[in-house]
C-alpha positions in Angstrom: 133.1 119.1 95.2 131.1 119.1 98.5 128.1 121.3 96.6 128.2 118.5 93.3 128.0 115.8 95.9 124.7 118.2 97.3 123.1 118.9 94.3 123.4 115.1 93.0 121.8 113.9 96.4 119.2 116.3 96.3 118.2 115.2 92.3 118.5 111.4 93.6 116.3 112.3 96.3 113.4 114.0 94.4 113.7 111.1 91.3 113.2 108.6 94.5 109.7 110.5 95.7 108.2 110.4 92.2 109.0 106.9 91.6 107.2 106.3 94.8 104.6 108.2 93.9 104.2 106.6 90.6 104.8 103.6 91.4 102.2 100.5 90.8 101.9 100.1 94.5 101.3 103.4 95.5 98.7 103.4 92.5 96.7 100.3 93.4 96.0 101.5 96.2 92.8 102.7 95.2 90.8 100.0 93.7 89.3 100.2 89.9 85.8 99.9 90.0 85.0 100.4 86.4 85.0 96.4 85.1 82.5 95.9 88.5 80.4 98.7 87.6 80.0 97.6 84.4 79.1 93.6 85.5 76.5 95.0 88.8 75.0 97.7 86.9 72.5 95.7 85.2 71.4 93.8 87.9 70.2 97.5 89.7 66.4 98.5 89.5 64.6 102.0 89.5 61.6 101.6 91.9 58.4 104.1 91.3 55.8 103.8 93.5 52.2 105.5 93.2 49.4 106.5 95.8 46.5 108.3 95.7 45.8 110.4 97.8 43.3 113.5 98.9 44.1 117.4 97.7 44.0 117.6 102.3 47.3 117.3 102.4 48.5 119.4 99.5 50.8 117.7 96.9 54.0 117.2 98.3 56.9 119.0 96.6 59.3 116.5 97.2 59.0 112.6 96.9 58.1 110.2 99.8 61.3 109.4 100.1 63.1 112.5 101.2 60.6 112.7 104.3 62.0 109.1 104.8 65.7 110.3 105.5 65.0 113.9 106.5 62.6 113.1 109.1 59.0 114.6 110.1 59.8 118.1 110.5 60.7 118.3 106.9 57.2 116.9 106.1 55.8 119.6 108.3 57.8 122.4 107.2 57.0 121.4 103.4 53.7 118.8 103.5 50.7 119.8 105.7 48.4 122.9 104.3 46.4 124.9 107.0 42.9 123.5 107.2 41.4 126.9 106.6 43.8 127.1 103.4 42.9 124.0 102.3 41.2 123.3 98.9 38.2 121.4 98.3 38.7 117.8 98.9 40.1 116.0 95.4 41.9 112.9 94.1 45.8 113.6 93.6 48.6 111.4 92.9 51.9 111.3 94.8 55.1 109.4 94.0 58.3 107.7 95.5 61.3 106.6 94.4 63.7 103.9 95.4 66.4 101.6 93.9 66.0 97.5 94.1 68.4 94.6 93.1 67.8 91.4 91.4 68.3 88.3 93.1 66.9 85.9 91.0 66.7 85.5 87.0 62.8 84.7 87.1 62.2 88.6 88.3 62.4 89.0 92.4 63.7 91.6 93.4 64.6 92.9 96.9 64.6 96.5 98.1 63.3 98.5 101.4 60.0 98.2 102.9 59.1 101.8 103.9 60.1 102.2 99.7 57.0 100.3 98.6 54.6 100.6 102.4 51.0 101.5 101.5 51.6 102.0 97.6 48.6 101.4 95.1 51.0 100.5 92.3 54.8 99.8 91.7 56.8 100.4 88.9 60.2 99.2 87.6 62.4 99.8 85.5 65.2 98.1 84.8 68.4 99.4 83.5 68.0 98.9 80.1 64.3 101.3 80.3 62.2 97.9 79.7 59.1 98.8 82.6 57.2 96.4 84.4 54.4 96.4 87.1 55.6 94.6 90.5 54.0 92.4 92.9 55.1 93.0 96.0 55.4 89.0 97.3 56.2 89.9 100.9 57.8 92.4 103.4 59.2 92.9 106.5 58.5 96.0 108.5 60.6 95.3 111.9 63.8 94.7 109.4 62.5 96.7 106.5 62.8 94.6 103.7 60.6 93.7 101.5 60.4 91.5 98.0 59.2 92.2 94.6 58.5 90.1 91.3 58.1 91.3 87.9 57.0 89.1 84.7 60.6 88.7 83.8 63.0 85.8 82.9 66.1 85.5 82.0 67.7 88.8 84.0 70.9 89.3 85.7 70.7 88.6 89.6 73.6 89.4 92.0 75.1 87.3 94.0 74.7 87.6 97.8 78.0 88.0 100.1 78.5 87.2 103.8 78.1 90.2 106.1 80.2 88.5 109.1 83.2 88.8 106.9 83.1 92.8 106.3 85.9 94.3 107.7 86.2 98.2 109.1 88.0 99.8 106.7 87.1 97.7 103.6 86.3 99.3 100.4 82.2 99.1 99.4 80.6 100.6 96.6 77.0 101.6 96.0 74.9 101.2 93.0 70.9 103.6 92.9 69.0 106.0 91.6 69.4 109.4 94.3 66.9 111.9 93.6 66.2 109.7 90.0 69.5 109.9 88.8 69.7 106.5 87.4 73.0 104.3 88.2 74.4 106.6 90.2 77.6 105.0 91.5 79.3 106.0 94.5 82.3 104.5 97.0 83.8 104.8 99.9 84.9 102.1 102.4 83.1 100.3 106.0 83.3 102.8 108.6 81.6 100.7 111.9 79.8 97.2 112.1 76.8 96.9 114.1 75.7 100.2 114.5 72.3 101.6 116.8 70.8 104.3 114.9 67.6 104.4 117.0 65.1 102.9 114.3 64.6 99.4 116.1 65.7 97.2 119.1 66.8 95.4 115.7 68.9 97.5 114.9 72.6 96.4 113.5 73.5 98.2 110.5 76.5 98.0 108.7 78.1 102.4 108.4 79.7 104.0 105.5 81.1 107.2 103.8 79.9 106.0 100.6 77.6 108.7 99.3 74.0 107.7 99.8 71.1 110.0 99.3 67.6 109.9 98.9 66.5 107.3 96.1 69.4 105.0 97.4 67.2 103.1 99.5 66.8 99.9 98.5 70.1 99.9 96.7 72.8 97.0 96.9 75.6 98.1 98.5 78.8 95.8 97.4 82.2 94.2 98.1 84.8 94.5 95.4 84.0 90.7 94.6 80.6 92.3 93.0 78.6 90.7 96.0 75.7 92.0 98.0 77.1 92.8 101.7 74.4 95.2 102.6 71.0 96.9 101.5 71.2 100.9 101.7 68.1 102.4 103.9 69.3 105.4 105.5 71.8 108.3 106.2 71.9 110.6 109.2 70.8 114.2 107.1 73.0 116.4 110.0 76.2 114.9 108.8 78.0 113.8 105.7 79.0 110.3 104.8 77.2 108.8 107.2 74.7 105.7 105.3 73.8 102.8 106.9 73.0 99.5 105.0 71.5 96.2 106.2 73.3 93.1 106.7 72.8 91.3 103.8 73.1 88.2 106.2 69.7 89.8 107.6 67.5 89.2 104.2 69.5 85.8 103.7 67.8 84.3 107.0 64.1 85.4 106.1 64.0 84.9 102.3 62.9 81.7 102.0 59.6 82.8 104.7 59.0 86.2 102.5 58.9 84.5 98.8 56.9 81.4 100.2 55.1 83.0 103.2 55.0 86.4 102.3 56.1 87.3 106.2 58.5 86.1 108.4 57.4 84.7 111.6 60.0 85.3 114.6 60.3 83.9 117.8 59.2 85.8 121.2 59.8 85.7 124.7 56.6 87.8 125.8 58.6 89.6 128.7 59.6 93.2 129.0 63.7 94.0 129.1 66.1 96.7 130.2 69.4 97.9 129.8 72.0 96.8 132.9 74.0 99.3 133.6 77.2 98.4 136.5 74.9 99.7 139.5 72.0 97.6 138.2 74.2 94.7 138.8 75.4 95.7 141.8 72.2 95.8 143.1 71.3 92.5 141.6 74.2 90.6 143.3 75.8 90.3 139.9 79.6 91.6 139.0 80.0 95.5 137.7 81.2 93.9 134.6 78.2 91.5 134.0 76.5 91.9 130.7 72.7 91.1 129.9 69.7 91.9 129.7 67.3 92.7 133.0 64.0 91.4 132.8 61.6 94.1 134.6 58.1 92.0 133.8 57.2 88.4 132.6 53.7 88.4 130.5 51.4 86.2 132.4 51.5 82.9 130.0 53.5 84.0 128.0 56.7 81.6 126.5 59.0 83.3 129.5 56.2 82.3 132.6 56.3 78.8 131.3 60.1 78.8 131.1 60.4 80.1 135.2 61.4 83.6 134.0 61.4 85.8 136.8 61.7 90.0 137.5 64.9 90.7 138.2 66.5 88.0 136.3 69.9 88.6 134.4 69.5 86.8 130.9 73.0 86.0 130.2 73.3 83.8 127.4 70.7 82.9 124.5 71.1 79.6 123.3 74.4 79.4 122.9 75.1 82.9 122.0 76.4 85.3 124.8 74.7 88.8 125.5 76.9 91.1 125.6 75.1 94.4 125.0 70.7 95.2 125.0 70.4 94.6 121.5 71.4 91.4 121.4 68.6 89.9 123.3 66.3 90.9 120.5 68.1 90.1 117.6 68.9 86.3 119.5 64.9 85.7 120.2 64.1 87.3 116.5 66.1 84.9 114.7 64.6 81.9 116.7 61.6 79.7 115.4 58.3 79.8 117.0 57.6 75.8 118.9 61.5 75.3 119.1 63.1 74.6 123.0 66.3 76.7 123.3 68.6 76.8 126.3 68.8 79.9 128.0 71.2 81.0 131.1 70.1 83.2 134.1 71.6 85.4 136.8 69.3 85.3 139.8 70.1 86.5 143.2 73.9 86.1 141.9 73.9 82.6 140.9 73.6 81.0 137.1 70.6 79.0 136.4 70.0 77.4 132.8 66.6 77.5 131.4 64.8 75.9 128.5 62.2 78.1 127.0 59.8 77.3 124.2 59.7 80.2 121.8 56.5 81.6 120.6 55.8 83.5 117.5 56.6 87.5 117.8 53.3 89.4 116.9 52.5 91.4 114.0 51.3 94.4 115.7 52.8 94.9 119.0 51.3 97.4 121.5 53.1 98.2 125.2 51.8 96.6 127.9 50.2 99.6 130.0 51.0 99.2 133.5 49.5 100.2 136.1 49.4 103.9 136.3 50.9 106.3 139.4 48.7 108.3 141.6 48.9 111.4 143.2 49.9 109.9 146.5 47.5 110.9 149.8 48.6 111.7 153.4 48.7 108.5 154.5 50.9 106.9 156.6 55.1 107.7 155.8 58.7 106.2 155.5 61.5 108.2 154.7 64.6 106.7 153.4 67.9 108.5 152.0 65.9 111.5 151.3 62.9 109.3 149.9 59.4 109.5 151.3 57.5 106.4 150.8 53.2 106.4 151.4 50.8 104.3 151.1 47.8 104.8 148.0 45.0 102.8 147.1 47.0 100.0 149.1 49.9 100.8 146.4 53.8 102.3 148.0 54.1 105.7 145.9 56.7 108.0 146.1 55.6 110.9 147.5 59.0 113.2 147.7 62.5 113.2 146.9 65.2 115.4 147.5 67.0 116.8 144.9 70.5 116.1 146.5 70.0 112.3 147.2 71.5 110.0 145.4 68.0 108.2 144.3 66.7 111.5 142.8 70.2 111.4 140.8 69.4 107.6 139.7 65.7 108.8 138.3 63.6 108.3 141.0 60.8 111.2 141.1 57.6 112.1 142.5 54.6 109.7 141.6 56.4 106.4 140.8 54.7 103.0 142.0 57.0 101.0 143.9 56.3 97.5 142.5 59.3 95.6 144.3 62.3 96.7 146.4 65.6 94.3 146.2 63.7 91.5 144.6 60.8 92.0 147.4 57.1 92.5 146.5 56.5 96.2 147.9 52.9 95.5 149.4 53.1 97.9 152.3 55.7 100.2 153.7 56.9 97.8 156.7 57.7 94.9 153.6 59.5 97.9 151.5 61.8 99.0 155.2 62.4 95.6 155.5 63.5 94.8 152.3 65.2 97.9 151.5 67.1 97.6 155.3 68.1 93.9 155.4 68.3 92.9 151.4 70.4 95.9 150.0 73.6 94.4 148.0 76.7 96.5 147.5 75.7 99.3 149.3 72.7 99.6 146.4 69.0 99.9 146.7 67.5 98.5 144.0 63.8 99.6 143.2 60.9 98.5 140.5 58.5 100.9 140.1 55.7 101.8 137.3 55.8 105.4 136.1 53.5 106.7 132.9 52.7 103.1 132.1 55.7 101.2 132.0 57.8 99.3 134.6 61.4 99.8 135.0 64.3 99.0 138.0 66.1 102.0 138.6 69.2 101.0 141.4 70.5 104.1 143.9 73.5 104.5 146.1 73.4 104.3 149.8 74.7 107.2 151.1 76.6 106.8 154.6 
């Protein structure tokens, strides 16, 4: 009896596991993507662009694009000729390929900047074959986006989602052409929000496992609603399913500017930033658990010297929006409009001040502000400090040793540096900098600002007992 009783539990069990298996739960648990596909595809654009070019640099085996996502080593290894190989100088012809979406029925079309930058002519094709020249009507390098018309009417444009609302975890698709292959369809879900990849201080990308390859760019990337939550630009070629789209909330804030302006103007502080770290803070006054943004210089006349900006100042908040990390910073002064007042909130010397600053507009070209540059120092005059020894140099403080076992040669202090200001002081001479260092030092910190290879940066060091 007891081995019926076995052999009947052991049947009930196994026709329990495939009915869970089977089950309608268990199998909508993957979504269906075909009935989307078939609505979005349409609405996807091949993108072939054209330059001429000279037979210097022989004709690249690959498109533009690949050297895009795998980098300038890969254009080295395959792109440059020898000079003594090369062949007399003639007119050749190199392409690129990219994907674009429609956004509107009267032909503009979005995809990436660096798909169309520097072409001579640009060619769509739309997903029935019907061709068409494009114009480009404006672009955006610092975001890169960029927008495209064609003498069209009548065509299928996507609708455009909400990037706040995307979830880790949630299930994306991508529609594009990698490597030309034409509605290429691929899907996978949200793996991070926000991510760095080392392109821009703009950076904020959205990171997923759905395939993306070279071609992609451009591309919409979708919600299961059939909406535009990101525009595909670029994988990380080491690893698989790792792509990175753009916040689709990104090209909704500058559309309007690039179809009537052809640019977008942004706003800008004209002040150079750092990362705070805990012992920058420290040495500040501030908490170990303050976020911001350190401001290491304030362009003379610029929208920050008007507002009362000062080195050494802690910007906390943005109008109205909290900085909790670097980026932030950027992406709050980038979004503002040039001639408008915003609030923004200070640390200085530990307390909160609220200023009103005036934005400007965020030039075209930018180029770094080259400080002023280290010399070797002399054998002048000497103070030595925690295994740092301070001299006078064209009537500058340099540093003119350090020990490798102190703690400030273990925060990057080196050889060379100019010491601009120590603890908030004005370093003009070594007495000012023992003074300053001895009587203004804040949680057991020093905190220096020095120039080094023609930028300015605080760099804070322990004291050690």
């Amino acid at each position: 009896m007891k081995s019926y009783l076995s052999a009947g539990s052991f049947l009930l069990t196994g026709i329990l596991v495939t009915l869970l298996l089977f089950s309608p739960a268990t199998s909508h648990q993957f979504p269906d993507f075909t009935e989307l596909v078939e609505k979005v595809e349409p609405s996807v654009v091949n993108i072939s662009t054209f330059k001429e070019t000279s037979s210097a640099q022989r004709a690249m085996p690959f498109p533009e694009e690949f050297f895009h996502f795998f980098g300038e080593d890969f254009r080295r290894f395959f792109g440059e000729t020898p000079r003594n190989n090369r062949p007399d100088q003639q007119r050749r012809h190199s392409t690129s390929l990219g994907s674009g979406f429609i956004v509107s029925d009267d032909g503009y079309i979005v995809t990436n900047h660096h798909v169309i930058k520097e072409a001579d002519e640009i060619l769509v094709t739309l997903s029935d074959e019907r061709e068409y020249k494009a114009e480009v009507i404006g672009g955006d390098s610092a975001y890169d986006l960029a927008l495209l018309k064609i003498n069209a009417r009548g065509l299928p444009a996507l609708p455009l989602g909400n990037s706040d609302d995307i979830r880790v975890g949630q299930w994306v698709f991508a529609v594009g052409n990698p490597f030309g292959l034409s509605g290429t369809v691929t899907a996978g879900v949200i793996s991070a929000r926000d991510r760095q990849i080392g392109q821009s201080v703009f950076d904020s990308f959205l990171q997923t496992d759905a395939s993306i390859n070279p071609g992609n760019s451009g591309g919409p990337l979708l919600n299961l609603s059939g909406e535009v939550i990101g525009i595909n630009t670029a994988i990380v070629s080491s690893g698989q399913g790792l792509g990175f789209a753009i916040p689709i909330n990104t090209l909704k804030a500058s559309y309007e500017q690039l179809r009537e302006e052809g640019r977008v103007s942004r706003g800008w502080l004209g002040v150079s930033l750092q990362r705070l770290t805990p012992e920058l803070a420290q040495s500040l006054g501030a908490g170990q658990d303050t976020t911001g943004a350190l401001v290491v210089s304030v362009g003379e006349g610029q929208p920050g010297d008007k507002a009362g900006l000062e080195e050494g100042d802690i910007i906390v908040s943005f109008d109205g929006q909290q900085v909790e990390r670097y980026q932030d910073i950027f992406r709050f002064v980038a979004r503002g409009v040039p001639g408008v007042q915003v609030p923004m909130e200070v640390l200085r010397d530990g307390r909160k001040h609220t200023l009103r600053v005036t934005l400007g507009e965020r030039p075209d070209d930018l180029s770094a502000d080259a400080g002023p540059s280290a010399q070797p120092p002399s054998a002048a005059a000497t103070w030595e400090f925690q295994g740092v020894t301070f001299a006078m140099e064209n009537q500058r403080v340099v540093v003119k040793t350090v020990d490798r076992d102190s703690h400030a040669y273990e925060a990057g202090v080196r050889q060379g540096m100019v010491v601009l200001r120590a603890n908030g002081v004005a370093a003009t001479d070594l007495s000012t900098l023992e003074r300053a260092i001895e009587s203004r030092s804040r949680n057991n910190y020093v905190n220096l600002l020095v120039s080094h290879q023609g930028s300015n940066r605080f760099i804070p060091f322990q004291i050690q007992p």
